[in-house]
C-alpha positions in Angstrom: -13.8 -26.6 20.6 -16.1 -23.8 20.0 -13.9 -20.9 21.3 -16.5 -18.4 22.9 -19.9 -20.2 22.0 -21.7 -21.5 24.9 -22.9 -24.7 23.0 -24.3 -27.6 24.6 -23.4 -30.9 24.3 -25.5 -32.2 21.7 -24.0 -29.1 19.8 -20.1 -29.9 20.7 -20.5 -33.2 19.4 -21.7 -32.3 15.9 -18.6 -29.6 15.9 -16.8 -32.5 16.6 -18.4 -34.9 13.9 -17.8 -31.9 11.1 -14.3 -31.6 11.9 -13.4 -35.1 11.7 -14.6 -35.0 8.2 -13.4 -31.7 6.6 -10.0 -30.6 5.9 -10.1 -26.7 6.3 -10.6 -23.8 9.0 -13.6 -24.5 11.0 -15.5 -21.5 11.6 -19.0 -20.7 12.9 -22.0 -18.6 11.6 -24.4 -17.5 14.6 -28.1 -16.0 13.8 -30.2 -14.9 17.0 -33.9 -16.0 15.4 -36.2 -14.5 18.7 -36.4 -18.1 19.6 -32.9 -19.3 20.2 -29.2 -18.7 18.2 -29.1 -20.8 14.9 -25.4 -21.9 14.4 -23.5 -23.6 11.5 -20.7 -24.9 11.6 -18.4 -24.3 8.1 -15.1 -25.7 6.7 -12.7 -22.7 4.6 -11.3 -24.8 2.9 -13.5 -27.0 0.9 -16.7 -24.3 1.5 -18.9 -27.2 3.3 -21.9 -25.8 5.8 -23.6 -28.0 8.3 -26.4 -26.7 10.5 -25.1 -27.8 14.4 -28.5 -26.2 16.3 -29.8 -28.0 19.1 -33.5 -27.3 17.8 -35.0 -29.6 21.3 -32.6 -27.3 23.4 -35.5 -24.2 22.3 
C-alpha cells in the first residue's frame, strides 16, 4: 500500500515484494530527477533500501 504515491503497478508489486521480506516500518524516499520521481522503498527496522522505480514507465 503506498499511502499517497501514485505508483503504478510494476511499482506496487516491488512494495509488495520488499515487505514480504523485511521486518520493520516501511517507508518511502521520493526524488523528482527532471525526468520522472525516483522512489525507494526502506525497512526502519533492519535499515534495508531497495530502489522500486519503474525506469520503462519514463
Amino acid at each position: 500500500m503506498s499511502y499517497g504515491l501514485n505508483l503504478n503497478d510494476v511499482e506496487e508489486e516491488r512494495v509488495e515484494k520488499f515487505r514480504a521480506s523485511h521486518c520493520g516500518t516501511i517507508y518511502y524516499k521520493v526524488w523528482n530527477t527532471g525526468i520522472g520521481t525516483k522512489i525507494h522503498v526502506c525497512c526502519e527496522g533492519c535499515k534495508a533500501e531497495e530502489d522500486i522505480s519503474d525506469y520503462d514507465s519514463w
